[in-house]
C-alpha positions as CSV (number, residue, x, y, z in Angstrom):
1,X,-2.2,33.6,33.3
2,X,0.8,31.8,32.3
3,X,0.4,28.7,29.9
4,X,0.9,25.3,31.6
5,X,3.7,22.8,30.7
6,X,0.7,20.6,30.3
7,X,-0.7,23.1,27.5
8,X,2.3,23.6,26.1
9,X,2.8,20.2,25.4
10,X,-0.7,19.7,23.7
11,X,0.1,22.7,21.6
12,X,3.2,20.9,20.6
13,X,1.4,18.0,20.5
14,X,-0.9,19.5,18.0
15,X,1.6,21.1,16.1
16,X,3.6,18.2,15.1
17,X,0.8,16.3,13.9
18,X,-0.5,19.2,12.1
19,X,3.0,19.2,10.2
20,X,3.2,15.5,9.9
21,X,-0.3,15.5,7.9
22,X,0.5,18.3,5.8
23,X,3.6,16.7,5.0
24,X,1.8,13.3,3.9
25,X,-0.8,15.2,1.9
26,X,-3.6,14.3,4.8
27,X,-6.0,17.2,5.6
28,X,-8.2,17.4,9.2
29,X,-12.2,19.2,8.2
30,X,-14.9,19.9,10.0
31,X,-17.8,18.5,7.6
32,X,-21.5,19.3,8.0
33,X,-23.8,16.2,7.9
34,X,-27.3,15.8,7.9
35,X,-29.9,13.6,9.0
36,X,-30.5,12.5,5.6
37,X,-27.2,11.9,4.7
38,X,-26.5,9.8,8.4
39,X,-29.5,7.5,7.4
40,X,-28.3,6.9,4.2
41,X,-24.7,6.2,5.8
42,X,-26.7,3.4,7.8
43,X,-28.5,1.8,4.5
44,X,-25.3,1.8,3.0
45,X,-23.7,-0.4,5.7
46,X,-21.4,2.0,6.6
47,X,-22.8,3.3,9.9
48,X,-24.5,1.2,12.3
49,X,-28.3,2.7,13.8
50,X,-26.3,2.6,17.7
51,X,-23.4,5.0,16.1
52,X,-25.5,7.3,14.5
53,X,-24.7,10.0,17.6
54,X,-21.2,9.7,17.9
55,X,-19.5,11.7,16.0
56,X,-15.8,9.6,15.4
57,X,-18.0,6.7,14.0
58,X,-19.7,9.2,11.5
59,X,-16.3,10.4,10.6
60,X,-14.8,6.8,10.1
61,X,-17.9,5.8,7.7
62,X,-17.3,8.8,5.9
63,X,-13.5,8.2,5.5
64,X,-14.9,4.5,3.9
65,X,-17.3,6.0,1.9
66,X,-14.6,8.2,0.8
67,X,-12.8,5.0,0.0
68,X,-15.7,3.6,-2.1
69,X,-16.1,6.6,-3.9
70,X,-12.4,6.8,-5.2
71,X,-11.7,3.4,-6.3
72,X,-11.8,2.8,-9.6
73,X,-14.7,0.3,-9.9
74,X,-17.0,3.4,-8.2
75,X,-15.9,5.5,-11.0
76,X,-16.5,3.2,-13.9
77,X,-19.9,2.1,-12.5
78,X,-20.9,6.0,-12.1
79,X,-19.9,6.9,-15.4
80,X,-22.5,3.7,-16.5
81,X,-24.9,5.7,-14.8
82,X,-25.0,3.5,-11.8
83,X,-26.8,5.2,-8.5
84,X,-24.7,6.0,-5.6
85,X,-26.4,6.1,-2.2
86,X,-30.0,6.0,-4.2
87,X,-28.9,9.1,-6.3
88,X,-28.3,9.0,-9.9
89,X,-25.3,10.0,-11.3
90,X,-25.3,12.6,-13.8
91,X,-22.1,14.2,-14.8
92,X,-22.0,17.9,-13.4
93,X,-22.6,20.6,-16.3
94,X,-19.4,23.2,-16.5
95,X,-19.2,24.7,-13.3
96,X,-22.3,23.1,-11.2
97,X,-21.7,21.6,-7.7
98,X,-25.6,20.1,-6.7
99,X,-26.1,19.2,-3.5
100,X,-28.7,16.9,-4.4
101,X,-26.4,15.1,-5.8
102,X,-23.7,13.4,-3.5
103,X,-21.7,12.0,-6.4
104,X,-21.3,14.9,-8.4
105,X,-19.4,17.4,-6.0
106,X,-16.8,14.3,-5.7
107,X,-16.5,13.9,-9.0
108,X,-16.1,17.0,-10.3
109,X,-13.0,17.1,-7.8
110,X,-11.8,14.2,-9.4
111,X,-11.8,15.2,-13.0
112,X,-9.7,18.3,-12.2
């Protein structure tokens, strides 16, 4: 079956802004997210109950959270030992990653 100028062009399509992201330092994930973590996207204000389901809403509170979590007033109020999304911060011994922890994956990221 040969490939349709249609397809070709999404390809290209697809490939350009592929190139263009990698060129401004802008990665594309797929990210696991669960029930918990959806709820506690909605008591943050960052997710409203009707979005819960649809999935480029999920991903646009996550890229604010993202946000939150990165500026420096987030940083300086986690080293306080402030809570982030109802979990206490608590800086991540050598080498630990806890899940049970959403803060301390991301900051462990950014202290390297």
């Amino acid at each position: 079956m040969e490939p349709t100028a249609d397809h070709a062009s999404k390809v290209t399509t697809r490939v350009r802004l592929h190139r263009q992201r990698k060129r401004e330092g802008i990665r594309v994930i797929k990210v696991q997210v669960f029930n918990d973590e959806i709820a506690a996207l909605i008591a943050q204000g960052l997710l409203s109950e009707e979005d819960q389901t649809e999935g480029s809403a999920i991903a646009h509170a996550i890229e604010r959270l993202i946000e939150e979590v990165t500026s420096t007033d987030w940083v300086t109020r986690a080293v306080a030992g402030a809570s982030v999304l109802g979990a206490q911060f608590r800086p991540p011994a050598e080498g630990e990653v806890s899940a049970s922890q959403p803060a301390t994956a991301l900051a462990q990221i950014i202290r390297r």
